[in-house]
C-alpha positions as CSV (number, residue, x, y, z in Angstrom):
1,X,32.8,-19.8,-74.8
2,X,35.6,-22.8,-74.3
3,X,33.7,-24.3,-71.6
4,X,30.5,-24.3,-72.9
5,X,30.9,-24.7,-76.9
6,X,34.0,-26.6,-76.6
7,X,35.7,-23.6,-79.0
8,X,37.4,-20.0,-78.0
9,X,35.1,-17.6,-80.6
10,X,37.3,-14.8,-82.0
11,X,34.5,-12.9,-83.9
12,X,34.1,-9.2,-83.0
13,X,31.7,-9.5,-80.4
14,X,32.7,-12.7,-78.5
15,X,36.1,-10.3,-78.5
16,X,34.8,-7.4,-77.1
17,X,36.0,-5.9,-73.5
18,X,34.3,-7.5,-70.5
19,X,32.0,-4.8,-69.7
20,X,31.2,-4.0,-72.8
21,X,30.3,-7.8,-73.9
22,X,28.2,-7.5,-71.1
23,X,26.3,-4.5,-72.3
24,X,25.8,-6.2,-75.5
25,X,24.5,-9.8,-73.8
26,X,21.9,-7.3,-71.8
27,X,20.8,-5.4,-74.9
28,X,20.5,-9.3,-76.7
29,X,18.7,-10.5,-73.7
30,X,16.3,-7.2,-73.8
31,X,15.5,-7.2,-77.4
32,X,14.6,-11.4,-77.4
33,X,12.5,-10.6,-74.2
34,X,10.7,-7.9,-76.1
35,X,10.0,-10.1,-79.2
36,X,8.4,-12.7,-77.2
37,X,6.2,-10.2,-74.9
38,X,5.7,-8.5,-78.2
39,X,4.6,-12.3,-80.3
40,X,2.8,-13.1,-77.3
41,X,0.2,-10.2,-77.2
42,X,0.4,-9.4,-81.1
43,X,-3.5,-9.9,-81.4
44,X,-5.1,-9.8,-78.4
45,X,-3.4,-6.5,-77.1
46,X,-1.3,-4.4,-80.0
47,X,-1.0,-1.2,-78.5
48,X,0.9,-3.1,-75.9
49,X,2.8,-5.3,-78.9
50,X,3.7,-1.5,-80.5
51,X,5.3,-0.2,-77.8
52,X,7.1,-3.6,-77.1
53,X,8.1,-3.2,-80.9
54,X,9.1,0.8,-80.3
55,X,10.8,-0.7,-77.4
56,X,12.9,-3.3,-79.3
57,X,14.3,-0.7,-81.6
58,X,15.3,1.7,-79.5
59,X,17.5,-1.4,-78.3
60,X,18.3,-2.7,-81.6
61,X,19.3,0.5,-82.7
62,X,22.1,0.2,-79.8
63,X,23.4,-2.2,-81.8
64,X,22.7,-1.3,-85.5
65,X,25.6,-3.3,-87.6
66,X,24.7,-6.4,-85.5
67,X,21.8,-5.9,-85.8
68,X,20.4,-5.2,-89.3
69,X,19.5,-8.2,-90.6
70,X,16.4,-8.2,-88.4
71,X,15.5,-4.4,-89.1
72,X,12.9,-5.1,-91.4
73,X,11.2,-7.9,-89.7
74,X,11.0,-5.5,-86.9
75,X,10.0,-2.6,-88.9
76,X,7.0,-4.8,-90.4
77,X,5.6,-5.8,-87.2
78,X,5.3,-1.5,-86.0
79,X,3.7,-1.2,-89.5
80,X,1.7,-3.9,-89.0
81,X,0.4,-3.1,-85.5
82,X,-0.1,0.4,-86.6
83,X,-2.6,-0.9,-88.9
84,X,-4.3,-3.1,-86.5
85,X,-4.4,0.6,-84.3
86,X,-5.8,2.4,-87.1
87,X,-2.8,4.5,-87.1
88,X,-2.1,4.4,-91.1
89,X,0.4,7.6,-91.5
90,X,2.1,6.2,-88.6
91,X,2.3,3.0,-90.2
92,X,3.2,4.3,-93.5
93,X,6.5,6.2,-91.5
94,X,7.8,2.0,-90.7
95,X,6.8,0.7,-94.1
96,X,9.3,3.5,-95.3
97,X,11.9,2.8,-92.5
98,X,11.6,-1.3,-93.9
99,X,11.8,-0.5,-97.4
100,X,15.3,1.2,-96.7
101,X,16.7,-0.8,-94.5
102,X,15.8,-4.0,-96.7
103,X,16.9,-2.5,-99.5
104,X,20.3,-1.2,-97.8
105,X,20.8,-4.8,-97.0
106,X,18.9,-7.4,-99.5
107,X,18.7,-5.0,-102.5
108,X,15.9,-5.5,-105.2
109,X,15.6,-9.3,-104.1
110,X,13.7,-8.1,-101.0
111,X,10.0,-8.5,-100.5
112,X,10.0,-4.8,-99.4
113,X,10.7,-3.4,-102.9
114,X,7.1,-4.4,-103.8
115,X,5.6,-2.5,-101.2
116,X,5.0,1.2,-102.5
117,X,5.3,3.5,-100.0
């Protein structure tokens, strides 16, 4: 970090042990590679999207406290590709998923608690 940002980080995951900082920078790399294979085909291919989506949990869920504030954005896309593959109980299993999350970590504030699931 010195040499590039011109600062030594001392958060929990710049402080990590070298392999497993580098486990964590693959996992990273993974999930943004999914999210833009995933925004890239959204509409003209979403059973391809979903399992990019599917694919970026499994990942994400690798790294859950880190994480979690992008759970429900990723829950939202599988529910909304589910919907766009006619798959509605499916989708209604991630609108569930969201809700929790988003209210585990934004409370009543979050646009989830209007959906009713």
């Amino acid at each position: 970090m010195q040499g590039k940002y011109n600062f030594t980080c001392k958060c929990e995951i710049c402080c990590l042990e070298p392999e497993e900082l580098a486990r964590n920078d693959k996992l990273r790399r993974e999930i943004l590679g999914l999210t833009n294979n995933m925004e890239d085909i959204f509409v003209s291919n979403p059973q391809k999207a979903f399992k990019y989506a599917k694919m970026k949990l499994e990942r994400m869920e690798m790294l859950r406290q880190e994480m979690l504030e992008i759970f429900p954005q990723t829950y939202l896309d599988c529910y909304e590709l589910c919907l766009a593959l006619e798959e509605r109980e499916i989708a209604q299993i991630f609108a569930v998923k969201g809700k929790q999350v988003a209210n585990t970590i934004r409370g009543d504030n979050s646009l989830w608690s209007k959906i009713n699931c």
